[in-house]
N, C-alpha and C positions, 0 to 999 in steps of 0.2 A: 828562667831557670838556668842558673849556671853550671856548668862542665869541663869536664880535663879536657886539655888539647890530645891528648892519647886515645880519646874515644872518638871513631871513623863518623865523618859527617851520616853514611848512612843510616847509625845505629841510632843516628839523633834525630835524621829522617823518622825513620821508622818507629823510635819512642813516641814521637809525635803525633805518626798514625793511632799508636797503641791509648794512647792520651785523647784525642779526638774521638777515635771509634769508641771509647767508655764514656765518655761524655754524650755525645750525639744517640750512639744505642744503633746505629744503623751505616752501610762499609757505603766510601765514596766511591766512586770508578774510575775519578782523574790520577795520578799519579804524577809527583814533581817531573817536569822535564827540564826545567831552567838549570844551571849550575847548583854542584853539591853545597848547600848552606853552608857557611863559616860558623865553624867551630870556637866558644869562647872559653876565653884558657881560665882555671879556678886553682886553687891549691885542694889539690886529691886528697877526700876524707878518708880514716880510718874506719869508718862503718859504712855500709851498703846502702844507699840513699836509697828511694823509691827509683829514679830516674836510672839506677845501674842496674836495680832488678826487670826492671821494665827490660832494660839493653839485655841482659841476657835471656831475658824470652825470648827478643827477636834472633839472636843470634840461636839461639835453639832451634826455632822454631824456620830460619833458612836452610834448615837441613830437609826440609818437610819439602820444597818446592824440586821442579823440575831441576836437573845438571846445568840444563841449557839458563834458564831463570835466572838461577845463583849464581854461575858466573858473570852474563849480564851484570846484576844488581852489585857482587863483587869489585867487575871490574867499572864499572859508571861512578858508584860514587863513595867505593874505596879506596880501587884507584885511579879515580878521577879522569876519567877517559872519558872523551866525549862518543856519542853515539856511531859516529865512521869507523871511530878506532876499533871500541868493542865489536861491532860488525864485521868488520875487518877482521879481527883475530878470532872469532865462533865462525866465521863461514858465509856472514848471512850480510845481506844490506841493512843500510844505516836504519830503515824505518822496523826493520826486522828486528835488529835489534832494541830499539826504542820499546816494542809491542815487547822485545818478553821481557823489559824491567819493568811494566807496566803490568804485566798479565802478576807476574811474581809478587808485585807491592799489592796488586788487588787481592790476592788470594791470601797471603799475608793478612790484608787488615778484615777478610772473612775470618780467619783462624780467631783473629784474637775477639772480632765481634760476637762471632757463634761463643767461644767463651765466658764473654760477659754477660750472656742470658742464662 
């Protein structure tokens, strides 16, 4: 599936979950840690494809999670901060911070799971 280079690696993360969790029927517990996926650049359609309404769920739907969470997952792999940094700038250590963009992707792909039933 192709996409704009204007839509945040995260959003692509996270359609992914939302795409997986409807297929599978049941939330995984791992959450990416590796580097944010590259994003492949498309020419932007005039009509709302499934994959952009998908993105705006998630983007809806990170309003739902903890301050702490959403900056996390904000700052990791929107903007691309590795796990020291965001740690560094919320207050917390590097693995602290890792746990709440984990805690937030997990809770995330229960929203969309409980959802789909």
């Amino acid at each position: 599936m192709r996409r704009s280079a204007s839509v945040p690696a995260v959003l692509v993360t996270l359609s992914l979950v939302v795409a997986a969790c409807s297929a599978a029927g049941t939330a995984e517990t791992a959450a990416p840690s590796a580097a944010p996926p590259a994003v492949e650049s498309a020419a932007p359609s005039a009509a709302p494809t499934e994959a952009q309404a998908e993105i705006g769920q998630v983007l809806s739907h990170l309003e739902l999670l903890s301050f702490r969470q959403r900056r996390a997952i904000q700052m990791r792999y929107i903007g691309g901060m590795g796990f020291e940094e965001v740690g560094h700038r919320l207050g917390v250590t590097r693995q602290r911070a890792k746990q709440l963009c984990n805690e937030g992707i997990r809770s995330l792909r229960q929203i969309f799971c409980v959802g789909d039933n």
